[in-house]
C-alpha positions in Angstrom: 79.8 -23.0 63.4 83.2 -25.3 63.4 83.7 -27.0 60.5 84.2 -30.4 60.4 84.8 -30.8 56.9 85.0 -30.1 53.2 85.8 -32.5 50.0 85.0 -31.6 46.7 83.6 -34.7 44.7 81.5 -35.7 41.4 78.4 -36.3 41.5 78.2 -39.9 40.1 74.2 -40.6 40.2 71.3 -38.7 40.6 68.0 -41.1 42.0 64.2 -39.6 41.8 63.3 -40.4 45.0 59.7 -38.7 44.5 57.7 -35.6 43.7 59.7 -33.4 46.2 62.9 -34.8 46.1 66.0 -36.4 44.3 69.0 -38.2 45.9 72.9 -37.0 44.5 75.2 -39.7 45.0 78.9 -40.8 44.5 80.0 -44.1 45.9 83.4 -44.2 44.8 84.7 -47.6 46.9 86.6 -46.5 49.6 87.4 -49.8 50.4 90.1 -49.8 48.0 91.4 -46.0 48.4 90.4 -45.0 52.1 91.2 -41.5 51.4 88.2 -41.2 49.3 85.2 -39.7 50.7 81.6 -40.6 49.3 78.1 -38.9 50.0 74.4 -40.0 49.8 72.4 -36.6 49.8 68.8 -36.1 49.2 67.7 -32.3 48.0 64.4 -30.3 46.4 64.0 -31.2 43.1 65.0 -27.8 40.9 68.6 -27.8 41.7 69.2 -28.5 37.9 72.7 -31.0 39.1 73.2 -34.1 36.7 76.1 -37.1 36.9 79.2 -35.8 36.1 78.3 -32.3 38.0 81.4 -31.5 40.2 79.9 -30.2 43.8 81.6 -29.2 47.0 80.2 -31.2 50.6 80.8 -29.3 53.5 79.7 -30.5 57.0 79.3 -28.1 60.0 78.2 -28.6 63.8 76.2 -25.9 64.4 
């Protein structure tokens, strides 16, 4: 797998999307510092993040 790249953000919000699933978000605006990097993620419920939850996004072609 090559990594393409890894940024360690907070986790700003986290939506209940439904039964299954939640949605772990930070939407810093890029528009006014384009070196910041922002995610939209949706994962199982369980994983026991909250707002404020410092996580590391890593994205690999595989």
């Amino acid at each position: 797998m090559a990594k393409v790249l890894e940024f360690e953000s907070d986790i700003e919000f986290v939506a209940d999307i439904n039964d299954a699933k939640d949605c772990l978000m930070s939407q810093d605006p890029p528009q006014e510092n384009p070196n910041v990097l922002w995610f939209n993620i949706d994962i199982p419920k369980g994983h026991g993040l909250k707002a404020g939850d410092r996580v590391r996004v890593t994205v690999e072609k595989i």
